[in-house]
C-alpha positions in Angstrom: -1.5 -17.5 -4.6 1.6 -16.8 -2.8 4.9 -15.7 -4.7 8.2 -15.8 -3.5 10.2 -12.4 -3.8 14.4 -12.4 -3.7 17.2 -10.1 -3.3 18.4 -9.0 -6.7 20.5 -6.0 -6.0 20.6 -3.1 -4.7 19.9 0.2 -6.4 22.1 3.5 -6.7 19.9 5.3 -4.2 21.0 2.5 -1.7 17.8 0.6 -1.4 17.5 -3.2 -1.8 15.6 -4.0 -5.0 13.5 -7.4 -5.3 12.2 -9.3 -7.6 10.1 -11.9 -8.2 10.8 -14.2 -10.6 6.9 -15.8 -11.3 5.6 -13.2 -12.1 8.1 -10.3 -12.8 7.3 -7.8 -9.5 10.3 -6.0 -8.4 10.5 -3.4 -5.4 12.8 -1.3 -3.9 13.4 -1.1 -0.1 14.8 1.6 1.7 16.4 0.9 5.2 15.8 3.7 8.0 16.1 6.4 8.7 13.6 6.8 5.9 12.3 3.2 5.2 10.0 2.8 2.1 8.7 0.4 -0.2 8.6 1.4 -3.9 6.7 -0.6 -6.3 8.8 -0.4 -9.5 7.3 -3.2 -11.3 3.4 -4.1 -10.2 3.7 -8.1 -11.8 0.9 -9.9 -10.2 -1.1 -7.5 -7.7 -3.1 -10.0 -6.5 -0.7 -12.6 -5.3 0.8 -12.4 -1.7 4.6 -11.6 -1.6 6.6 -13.1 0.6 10.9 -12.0 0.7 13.1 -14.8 0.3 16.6 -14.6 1.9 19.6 -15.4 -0.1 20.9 -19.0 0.9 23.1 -19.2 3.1 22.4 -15.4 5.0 21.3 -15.4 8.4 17.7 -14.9 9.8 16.2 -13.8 12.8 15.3 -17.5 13.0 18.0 -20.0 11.3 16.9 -22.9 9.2 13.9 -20.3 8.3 14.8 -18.9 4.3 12.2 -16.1 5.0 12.9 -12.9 5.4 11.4 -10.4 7.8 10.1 -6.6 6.6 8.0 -4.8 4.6 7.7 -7.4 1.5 4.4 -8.7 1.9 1.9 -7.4 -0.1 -2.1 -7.5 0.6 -3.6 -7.6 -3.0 -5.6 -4.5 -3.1 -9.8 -4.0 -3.5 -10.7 -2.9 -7.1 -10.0 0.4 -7.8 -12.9 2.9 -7.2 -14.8 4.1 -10.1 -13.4 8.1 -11.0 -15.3 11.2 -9.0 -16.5 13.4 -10.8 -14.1 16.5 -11.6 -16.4 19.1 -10.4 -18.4 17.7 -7.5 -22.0 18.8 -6.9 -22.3 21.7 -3.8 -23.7 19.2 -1.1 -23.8 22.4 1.5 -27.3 23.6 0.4 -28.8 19.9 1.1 -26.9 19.6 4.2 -28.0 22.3 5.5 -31.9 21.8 4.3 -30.9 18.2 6.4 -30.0 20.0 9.6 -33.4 21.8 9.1 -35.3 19.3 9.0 -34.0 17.6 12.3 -34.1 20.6 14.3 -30.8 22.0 14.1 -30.0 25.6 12.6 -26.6 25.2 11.2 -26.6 28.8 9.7 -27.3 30.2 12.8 -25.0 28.4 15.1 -27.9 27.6 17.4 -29.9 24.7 18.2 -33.3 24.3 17.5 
């Protein structure tokens, strides 16, 4: 699904903020020297964004009503189940590993 995203304003921090107006998704772009793209409103994260000049502003192609940049938005993989706070000391096992095929990790040396 492909949602269209438009210029609503720009923010006191000088970005340009858009929105999008199916499903509520609004960013805030910052223009170099420090360019950024914060999300300040998810909407729909797994519809494609595309920006959407404002009628009548010029494009790097005219006739074209969209907007280049940093707009688009890949809809993201699920999120990854939480690691464990404390993880388990792999160390012991990966050096029992090494053993096994010959190499002597403790010892810097090669079997």
């Amino acid at each position: 699904m492909i949602h269209e995203m438009r210029q609503v304003g720009r923010l006191a921090s000088g970005a340009l903020e858009w929105a999008c107006p199916t499903c509520g998704r609004r960013v805030a772009l910052a223009d170099p020297p420090a360019p950024a793209l914060t999300v300040l409103d998810p909407g729909d994260e797994t519809a494609v964004h595309i920006g959407l000049t404002a009628p009548g502003r010029a494009t790097a192609n005219p006739g074209e009503p969209y907007g280049l940049g940093p707009v688009q938005e890949i809809p993201r993989p699920p999120s990854l189940p939480m690691l464990p706070a404390d993880p388990p000391d792999t160390a012991a096992a990966d050096r029992a590993w090494l053993a096994e095929i010959g190499i002597d990790w403790g010892g810097g040396e090669a079997a």
